[in-house]
Biopython code that builds the backbone (N, CA, C, O; Angstrom):
import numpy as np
from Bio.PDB.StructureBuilder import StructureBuilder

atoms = [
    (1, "UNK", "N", (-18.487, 2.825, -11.609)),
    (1, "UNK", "CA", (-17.694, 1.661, -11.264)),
    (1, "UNK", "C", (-16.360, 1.659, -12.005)),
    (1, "UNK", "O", (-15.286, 1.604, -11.406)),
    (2, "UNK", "N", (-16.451, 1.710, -13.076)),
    (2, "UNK", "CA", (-15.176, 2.051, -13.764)),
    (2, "UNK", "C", (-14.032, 2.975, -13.446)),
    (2, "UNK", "O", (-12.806, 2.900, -13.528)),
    (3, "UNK", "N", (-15.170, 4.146, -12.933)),
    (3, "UNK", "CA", (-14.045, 5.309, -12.620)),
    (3, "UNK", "C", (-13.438, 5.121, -11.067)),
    (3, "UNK", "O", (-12.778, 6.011, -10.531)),
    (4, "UNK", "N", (-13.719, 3.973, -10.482)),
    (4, "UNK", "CA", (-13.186, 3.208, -8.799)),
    (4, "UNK", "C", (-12.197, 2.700, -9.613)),
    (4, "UNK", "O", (-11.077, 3.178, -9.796)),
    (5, "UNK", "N", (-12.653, 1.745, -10.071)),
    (5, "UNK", "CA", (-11.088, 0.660, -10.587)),
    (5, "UNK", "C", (-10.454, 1.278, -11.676)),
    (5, "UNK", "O", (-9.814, 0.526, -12.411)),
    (6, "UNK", "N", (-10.488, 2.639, -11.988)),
    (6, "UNK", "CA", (-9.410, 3.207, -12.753)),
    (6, "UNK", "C", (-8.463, 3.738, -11.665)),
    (6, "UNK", "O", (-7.298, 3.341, -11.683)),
    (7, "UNK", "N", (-8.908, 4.693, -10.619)),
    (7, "UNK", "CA", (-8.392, 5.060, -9.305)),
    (7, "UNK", "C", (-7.991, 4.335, -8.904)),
    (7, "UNK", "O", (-6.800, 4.570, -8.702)),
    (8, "UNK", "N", (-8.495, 2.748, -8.372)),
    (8, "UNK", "CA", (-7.577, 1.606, -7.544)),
    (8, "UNK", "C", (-6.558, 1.498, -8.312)),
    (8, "UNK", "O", (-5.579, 1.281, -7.597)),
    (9, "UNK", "N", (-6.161, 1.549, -9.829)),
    (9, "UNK", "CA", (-5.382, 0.797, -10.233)),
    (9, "UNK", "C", (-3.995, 2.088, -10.172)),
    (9, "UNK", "O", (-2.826, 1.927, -9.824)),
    (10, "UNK", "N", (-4.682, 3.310, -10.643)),
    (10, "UNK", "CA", (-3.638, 4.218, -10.029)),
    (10, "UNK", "C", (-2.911, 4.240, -8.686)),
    (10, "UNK", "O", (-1.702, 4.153, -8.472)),
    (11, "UNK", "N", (-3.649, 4.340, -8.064)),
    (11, "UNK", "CA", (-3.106, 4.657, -6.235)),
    (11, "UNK", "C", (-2.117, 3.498, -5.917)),
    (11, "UNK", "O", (-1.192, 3.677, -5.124)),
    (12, "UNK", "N", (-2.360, 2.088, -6.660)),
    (12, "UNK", "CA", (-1.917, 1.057, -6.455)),
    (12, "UNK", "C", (-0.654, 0.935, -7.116)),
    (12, "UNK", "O", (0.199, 0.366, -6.435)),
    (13, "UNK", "N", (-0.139, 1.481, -8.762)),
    (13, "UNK", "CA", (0.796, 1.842, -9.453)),
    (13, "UNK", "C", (1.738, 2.700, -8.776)),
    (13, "UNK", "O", (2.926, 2.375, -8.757)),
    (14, "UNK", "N", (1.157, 4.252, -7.958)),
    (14, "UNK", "CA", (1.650, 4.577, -7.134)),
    (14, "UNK", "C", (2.170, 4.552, -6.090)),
    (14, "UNK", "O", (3.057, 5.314, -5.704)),
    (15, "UNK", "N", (1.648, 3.617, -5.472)),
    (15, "UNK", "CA", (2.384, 2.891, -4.702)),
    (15, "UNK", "C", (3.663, 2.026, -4.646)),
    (15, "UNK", "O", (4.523, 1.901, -3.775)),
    (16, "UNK", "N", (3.533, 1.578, -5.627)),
    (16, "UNK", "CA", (4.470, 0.297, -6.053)),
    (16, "UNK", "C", (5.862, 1.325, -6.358)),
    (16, "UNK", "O", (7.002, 1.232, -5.903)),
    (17, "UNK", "N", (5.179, 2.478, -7.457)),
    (17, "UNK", "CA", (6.793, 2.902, -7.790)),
    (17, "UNK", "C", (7.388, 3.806, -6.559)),
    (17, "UNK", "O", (8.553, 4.202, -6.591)),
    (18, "UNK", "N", (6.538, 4.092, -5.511)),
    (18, "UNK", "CA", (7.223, 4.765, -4.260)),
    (18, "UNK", "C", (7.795, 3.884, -3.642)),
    (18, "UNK", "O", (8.966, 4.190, -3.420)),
    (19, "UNK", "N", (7.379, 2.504, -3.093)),
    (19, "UNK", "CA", (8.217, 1.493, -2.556)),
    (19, "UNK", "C", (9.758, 1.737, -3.383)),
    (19, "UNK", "O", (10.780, 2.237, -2.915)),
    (20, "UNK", "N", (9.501, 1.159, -4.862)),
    (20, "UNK", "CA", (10.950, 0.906, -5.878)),
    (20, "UNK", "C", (11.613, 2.121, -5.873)),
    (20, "UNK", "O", (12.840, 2.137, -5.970)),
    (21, "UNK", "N", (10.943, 3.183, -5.770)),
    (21, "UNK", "CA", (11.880, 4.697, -5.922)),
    (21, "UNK", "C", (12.617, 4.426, -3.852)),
    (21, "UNK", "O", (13.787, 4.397, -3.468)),
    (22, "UNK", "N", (11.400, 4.297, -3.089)),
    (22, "UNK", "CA", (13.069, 4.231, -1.726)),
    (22, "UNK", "C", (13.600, 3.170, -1.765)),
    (22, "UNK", "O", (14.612, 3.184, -1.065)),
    (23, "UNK", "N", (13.356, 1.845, -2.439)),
    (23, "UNK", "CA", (14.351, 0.878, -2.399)),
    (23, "UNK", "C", (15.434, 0.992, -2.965)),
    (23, "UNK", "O", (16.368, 0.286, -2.584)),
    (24, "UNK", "N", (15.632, 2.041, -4.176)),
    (24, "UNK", "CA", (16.488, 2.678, -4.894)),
    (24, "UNK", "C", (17.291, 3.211, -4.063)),
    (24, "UNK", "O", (18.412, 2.789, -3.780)),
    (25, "UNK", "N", (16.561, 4.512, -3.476)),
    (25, "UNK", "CA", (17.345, 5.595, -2.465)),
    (25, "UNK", "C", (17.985, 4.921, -1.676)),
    (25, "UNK", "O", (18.976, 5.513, -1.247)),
    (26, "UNK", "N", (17.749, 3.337, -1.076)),
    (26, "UNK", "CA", (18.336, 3.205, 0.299)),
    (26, "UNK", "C", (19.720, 2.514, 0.093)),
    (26, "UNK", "O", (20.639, 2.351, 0.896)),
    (27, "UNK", "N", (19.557, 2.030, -1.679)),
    (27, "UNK", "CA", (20.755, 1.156, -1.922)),
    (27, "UNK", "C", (21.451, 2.791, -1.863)),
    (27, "UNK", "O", (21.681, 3.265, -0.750)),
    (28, "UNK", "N", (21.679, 3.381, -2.770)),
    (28, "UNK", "CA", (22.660, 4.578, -2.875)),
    (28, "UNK", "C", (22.556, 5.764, -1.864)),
    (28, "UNK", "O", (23.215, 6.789, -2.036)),
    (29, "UNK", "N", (21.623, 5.581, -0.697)),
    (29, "UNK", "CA", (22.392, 6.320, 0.757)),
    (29, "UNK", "C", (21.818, 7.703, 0.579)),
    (29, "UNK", "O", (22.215, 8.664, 1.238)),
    (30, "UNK", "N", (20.313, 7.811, -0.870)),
    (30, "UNK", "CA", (20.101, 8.931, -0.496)),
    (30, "UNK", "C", (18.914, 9.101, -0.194)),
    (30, "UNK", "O", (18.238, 8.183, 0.271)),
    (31, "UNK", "N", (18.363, 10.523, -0.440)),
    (31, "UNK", "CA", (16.840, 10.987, 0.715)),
    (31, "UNK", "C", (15.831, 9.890, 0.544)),
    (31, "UNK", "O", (15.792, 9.426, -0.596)),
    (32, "UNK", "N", (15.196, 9.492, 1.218)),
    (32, "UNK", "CA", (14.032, 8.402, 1.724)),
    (32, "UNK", "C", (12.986, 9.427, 1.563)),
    (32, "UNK", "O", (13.055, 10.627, 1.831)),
    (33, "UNK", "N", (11.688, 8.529, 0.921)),
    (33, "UNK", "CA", (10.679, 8.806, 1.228)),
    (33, "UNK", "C", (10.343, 8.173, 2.459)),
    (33, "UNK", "O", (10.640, 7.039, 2.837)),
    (34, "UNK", "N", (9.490, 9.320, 3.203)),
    (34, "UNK", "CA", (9.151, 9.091, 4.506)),
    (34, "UNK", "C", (8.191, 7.635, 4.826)),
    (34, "UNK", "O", (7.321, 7.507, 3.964)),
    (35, "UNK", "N", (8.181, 6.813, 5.608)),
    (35, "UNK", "CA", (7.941, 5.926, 5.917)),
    (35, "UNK", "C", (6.364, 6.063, 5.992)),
    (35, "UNK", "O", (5.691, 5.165, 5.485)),
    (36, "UNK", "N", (5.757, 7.108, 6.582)),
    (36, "UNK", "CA", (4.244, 7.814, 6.832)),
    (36, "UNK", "C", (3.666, 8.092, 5.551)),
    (36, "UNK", "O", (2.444, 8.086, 5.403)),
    (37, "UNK", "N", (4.429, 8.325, 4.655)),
    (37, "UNK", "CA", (3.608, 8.767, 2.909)),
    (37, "UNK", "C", (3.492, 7.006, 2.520)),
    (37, "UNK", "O", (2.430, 6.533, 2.115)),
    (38, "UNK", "N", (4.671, 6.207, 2.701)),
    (38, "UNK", "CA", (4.044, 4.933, 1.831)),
    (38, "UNK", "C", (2.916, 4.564, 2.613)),
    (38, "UNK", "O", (1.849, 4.327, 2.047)),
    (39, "UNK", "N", (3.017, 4.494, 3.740)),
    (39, "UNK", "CA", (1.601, 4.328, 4.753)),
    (39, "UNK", "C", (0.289, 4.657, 4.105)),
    (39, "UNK", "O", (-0.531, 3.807, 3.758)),
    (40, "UNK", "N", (0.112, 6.308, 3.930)),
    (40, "UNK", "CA", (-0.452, 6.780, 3.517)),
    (40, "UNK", "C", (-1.114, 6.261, 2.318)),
    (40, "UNK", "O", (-2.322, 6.028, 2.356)),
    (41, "UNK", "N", (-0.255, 6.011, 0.992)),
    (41, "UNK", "CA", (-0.850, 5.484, -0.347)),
    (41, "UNK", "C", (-1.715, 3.949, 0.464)),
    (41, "UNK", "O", (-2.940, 3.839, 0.426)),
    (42, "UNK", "N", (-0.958, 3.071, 1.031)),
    (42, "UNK", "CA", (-1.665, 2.276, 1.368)),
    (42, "UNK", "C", (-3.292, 2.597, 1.524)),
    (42, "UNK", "O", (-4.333, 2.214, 0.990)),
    (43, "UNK", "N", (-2.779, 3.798, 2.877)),
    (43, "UNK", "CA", (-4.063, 3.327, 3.514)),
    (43, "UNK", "C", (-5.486, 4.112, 2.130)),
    (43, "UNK", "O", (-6.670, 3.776, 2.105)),
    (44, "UNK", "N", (-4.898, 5.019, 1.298)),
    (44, "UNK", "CA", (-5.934, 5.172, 0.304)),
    (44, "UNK", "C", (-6.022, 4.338, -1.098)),
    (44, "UNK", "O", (-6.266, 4.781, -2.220)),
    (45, "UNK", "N", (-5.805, 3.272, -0.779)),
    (45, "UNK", "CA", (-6.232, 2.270, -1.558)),
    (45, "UNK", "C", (-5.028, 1.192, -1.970)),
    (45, "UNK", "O", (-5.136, 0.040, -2.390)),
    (46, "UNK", "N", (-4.169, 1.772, -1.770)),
    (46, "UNK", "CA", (-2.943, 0.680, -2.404)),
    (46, "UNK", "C", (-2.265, 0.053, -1.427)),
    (46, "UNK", "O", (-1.056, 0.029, -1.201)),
    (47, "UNK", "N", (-3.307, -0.530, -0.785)),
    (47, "UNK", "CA", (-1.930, -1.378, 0.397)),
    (47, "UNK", "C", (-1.846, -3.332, -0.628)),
    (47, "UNK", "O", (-1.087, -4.239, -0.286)),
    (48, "UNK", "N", (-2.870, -3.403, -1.831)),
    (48, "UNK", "CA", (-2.307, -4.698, -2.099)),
    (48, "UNK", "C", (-0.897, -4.306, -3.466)),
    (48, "UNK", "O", (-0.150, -5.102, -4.033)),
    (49, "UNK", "N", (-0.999, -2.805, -3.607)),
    (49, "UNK", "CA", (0.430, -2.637, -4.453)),
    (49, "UNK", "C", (1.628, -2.540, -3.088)),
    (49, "UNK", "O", (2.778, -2.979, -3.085)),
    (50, "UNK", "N", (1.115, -2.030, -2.320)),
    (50, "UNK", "CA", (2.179, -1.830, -0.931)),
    (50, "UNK", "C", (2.586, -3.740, -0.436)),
    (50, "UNK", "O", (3.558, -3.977, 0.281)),
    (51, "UNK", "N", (2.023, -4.438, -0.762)),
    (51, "UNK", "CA", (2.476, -5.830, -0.377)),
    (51, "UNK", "C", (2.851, -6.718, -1.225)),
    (51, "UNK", "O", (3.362, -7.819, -1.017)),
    (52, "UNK", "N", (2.493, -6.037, -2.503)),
    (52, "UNK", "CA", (2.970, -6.633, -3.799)),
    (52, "UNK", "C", (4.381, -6.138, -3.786)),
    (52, "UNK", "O", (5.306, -6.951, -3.803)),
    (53, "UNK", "N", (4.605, -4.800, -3.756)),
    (53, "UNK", "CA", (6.250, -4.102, -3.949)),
    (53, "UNK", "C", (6.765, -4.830, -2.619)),
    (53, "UNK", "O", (7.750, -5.567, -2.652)),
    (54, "UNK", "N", (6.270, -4.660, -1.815)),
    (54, "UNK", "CA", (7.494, -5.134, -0.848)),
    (54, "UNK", "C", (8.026, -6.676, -1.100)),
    (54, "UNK", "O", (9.192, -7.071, -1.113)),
    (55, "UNK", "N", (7.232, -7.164, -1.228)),
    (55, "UNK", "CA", (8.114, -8.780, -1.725)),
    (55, "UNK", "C", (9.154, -8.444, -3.039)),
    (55, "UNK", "O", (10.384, -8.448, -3.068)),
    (56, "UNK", "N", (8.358, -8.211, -3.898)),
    (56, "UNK", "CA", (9.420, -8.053, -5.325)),
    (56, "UNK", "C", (10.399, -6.953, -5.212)),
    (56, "UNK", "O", (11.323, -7.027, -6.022)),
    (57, "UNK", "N", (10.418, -5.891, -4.352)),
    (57, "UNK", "CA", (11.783, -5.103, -4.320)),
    (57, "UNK", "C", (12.107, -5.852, -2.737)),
    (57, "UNK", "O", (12.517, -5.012, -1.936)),
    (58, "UNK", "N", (12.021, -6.946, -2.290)),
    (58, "UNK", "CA", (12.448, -6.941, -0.690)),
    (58, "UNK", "C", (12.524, -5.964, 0.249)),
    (58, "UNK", "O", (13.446, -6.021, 1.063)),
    (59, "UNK", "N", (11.579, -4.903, 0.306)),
    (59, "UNK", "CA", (11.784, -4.131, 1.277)),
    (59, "UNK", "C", (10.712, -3.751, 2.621)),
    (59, "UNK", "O", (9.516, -3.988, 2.793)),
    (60, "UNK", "N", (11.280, -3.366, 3.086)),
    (60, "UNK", "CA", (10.652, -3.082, 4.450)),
    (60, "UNK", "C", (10.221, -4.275, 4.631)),
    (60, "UNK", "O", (9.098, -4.058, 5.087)),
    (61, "UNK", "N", (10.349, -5.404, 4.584)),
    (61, "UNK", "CA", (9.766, -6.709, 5.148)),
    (61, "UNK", "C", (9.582, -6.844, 6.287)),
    (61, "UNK", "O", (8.417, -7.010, 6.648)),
    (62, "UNK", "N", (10.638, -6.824, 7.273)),
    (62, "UNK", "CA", (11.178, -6.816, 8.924)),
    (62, "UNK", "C", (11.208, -5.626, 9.618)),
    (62, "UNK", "O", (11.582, -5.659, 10.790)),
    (63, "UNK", "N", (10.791, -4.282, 8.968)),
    (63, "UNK", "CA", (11.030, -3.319, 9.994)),
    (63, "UNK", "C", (9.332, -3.037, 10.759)),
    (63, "UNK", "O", (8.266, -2.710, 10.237)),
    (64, "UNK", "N", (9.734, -3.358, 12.291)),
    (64, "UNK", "CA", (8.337, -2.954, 13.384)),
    (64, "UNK", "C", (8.811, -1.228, 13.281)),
    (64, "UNK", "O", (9.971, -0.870, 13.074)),
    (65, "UNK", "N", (7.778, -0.401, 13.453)),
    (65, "UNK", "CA", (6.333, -1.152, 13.057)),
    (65, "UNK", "C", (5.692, -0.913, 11.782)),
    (65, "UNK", "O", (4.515, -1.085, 11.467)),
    (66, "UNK", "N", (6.818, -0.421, 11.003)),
    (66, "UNK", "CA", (5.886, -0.150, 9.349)),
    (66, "UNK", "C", (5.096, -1.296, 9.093)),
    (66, "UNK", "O", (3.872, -1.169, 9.061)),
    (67, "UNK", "N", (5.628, -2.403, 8.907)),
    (67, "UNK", "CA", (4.765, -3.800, 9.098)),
    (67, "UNK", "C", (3.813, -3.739, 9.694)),
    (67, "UNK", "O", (2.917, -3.240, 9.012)),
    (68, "UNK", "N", (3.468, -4.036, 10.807)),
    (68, "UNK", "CA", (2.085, -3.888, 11.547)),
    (68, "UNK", "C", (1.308, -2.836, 11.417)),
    (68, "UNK", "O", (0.087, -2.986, 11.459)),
    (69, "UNK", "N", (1.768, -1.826, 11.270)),
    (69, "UNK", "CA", (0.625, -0.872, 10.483)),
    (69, "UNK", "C", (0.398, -1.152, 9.389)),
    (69, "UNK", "O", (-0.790, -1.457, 9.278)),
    (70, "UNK", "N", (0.995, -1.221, 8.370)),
    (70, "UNK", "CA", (0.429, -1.708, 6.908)),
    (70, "UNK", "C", (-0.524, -3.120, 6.685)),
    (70, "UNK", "O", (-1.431, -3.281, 5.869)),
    (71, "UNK", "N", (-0.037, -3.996, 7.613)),
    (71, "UNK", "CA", (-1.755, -4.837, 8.161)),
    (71, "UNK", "C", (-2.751, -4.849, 8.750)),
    (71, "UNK", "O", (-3.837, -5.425, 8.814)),
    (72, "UNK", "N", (-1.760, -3.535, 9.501)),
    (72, "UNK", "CA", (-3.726, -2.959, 10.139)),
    (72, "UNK", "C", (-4.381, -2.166, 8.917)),
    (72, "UNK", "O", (-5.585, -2.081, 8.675)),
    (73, "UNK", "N", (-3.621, -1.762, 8.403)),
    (73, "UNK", "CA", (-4.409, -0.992, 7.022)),
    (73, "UNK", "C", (-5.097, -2.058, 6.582)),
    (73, "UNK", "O", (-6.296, -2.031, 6.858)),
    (74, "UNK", "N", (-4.668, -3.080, 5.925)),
    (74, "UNK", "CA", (-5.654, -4.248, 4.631)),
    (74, "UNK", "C", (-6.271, -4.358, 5.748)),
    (74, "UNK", "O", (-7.168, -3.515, 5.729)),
    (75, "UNK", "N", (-6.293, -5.054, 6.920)),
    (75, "UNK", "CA", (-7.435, -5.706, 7.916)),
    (75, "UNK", "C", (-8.649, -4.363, 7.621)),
    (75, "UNK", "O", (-9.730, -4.469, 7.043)),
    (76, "UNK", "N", (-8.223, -3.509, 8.046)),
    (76, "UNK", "CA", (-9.199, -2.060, 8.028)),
    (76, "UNK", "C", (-10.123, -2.451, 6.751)),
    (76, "UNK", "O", (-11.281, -2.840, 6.904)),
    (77, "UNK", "N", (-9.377, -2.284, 5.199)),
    (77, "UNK", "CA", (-9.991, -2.164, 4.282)),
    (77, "UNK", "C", (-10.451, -2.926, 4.103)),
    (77, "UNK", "O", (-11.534, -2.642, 3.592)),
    (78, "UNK", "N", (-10.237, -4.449, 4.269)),
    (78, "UNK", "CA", (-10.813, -5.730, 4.050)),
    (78, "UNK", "C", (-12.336, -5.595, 4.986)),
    (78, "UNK", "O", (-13.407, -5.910, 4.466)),
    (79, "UNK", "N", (-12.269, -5.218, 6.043)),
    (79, "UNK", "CA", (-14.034, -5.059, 6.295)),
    (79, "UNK", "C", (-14.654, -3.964, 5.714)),
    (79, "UNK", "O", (-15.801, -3.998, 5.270)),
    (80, "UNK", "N", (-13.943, -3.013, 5.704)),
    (80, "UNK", "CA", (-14.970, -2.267, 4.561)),
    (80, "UNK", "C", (-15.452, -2.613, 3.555)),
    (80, "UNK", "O", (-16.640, -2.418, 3.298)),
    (81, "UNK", "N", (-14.680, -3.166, 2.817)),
    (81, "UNK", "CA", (-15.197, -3.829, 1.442)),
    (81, "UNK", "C", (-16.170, -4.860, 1.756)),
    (81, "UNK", "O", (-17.126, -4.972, 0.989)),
    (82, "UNK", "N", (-16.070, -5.731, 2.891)),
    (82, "UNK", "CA", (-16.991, -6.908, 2.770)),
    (82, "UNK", "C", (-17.939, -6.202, 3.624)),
    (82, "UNK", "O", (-19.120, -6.431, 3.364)),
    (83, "UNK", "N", (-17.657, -5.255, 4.752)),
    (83, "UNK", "CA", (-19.165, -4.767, 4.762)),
    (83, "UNK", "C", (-20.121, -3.774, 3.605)),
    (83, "UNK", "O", (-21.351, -3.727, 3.605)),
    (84, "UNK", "N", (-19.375, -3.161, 2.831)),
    (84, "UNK", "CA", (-20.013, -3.008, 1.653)),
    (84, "UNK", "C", (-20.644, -3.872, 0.705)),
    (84, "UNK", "O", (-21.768, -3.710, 0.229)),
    (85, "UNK", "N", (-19.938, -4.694, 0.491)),
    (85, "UNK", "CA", (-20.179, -6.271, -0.061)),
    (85, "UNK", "C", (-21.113, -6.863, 0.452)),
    (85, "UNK", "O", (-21.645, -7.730, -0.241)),
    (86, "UNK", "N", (-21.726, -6.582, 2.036)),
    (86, "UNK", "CA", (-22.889, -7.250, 2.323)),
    (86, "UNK", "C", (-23.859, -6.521, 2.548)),
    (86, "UNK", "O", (-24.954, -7.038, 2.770)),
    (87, "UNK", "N", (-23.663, -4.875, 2.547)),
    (87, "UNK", "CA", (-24.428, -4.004, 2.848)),
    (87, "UNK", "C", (-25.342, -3.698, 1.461)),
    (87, "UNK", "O", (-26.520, -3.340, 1.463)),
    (88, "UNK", "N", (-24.578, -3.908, 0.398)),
    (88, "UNK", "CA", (-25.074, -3.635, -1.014)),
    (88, "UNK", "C", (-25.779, -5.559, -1.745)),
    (88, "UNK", "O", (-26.385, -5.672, -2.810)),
    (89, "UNK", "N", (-25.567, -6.303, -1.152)),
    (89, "UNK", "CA", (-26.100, -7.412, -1.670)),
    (89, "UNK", "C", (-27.225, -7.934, -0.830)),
    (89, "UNK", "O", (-27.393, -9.136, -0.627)),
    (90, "UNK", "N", (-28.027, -6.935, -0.325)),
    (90, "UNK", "CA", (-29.427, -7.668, 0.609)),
    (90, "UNK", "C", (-29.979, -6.322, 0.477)),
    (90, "UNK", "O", (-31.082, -6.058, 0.956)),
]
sb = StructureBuilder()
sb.init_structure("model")
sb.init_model(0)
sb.init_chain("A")
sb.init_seg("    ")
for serial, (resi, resn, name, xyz) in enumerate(atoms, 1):
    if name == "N":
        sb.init_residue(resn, " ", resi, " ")
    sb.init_atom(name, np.array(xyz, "f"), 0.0, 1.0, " ", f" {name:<3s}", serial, name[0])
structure = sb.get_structure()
């Protein structure tokens, strides 16, 4: 159990500083991380650092469809967890 929420808390750190590293790039006009890799960290565990960074660096807020995929990600993970959550408590 420990060694999950040492990993969540990584993937989730990682996340956050990939958001702030292209919010960086986009003020000064240079290379972007690809839109499909922040996806990516999301979808392996860090989409609540992926919704945490985007408010506090303002980014990607409004662009379709990075948005709607990155809530289909939490929707995704959010039943996994609670079907784990109910699969492991009965």
């Amino acid at each position: 159990m420990a060694a999950a929420s040492f990993l969540f808390l990584v993937i989730n750190a990682v996340t956050v500083a990939a958001f702030a590293l292209d919010k960086r790039r986009s003020l000064g006009g240079a290379w972007r991380i690809p839109e499909s890799r922040l996806l990516w960290f999301a979808a392996l565990g860090g989409s609540p650092g992926a919704f945490w960074a985007r408010r506090r660096f303002r980014h990607k807020t409004r662009k379709q469809p990075f948005v709607g995929r990155l809530q289909m990600i939490a929707i995704v993970q959010i039943g996994v967890v609670a079907g784990l959550v109910f699969a492991f408590a009965f």
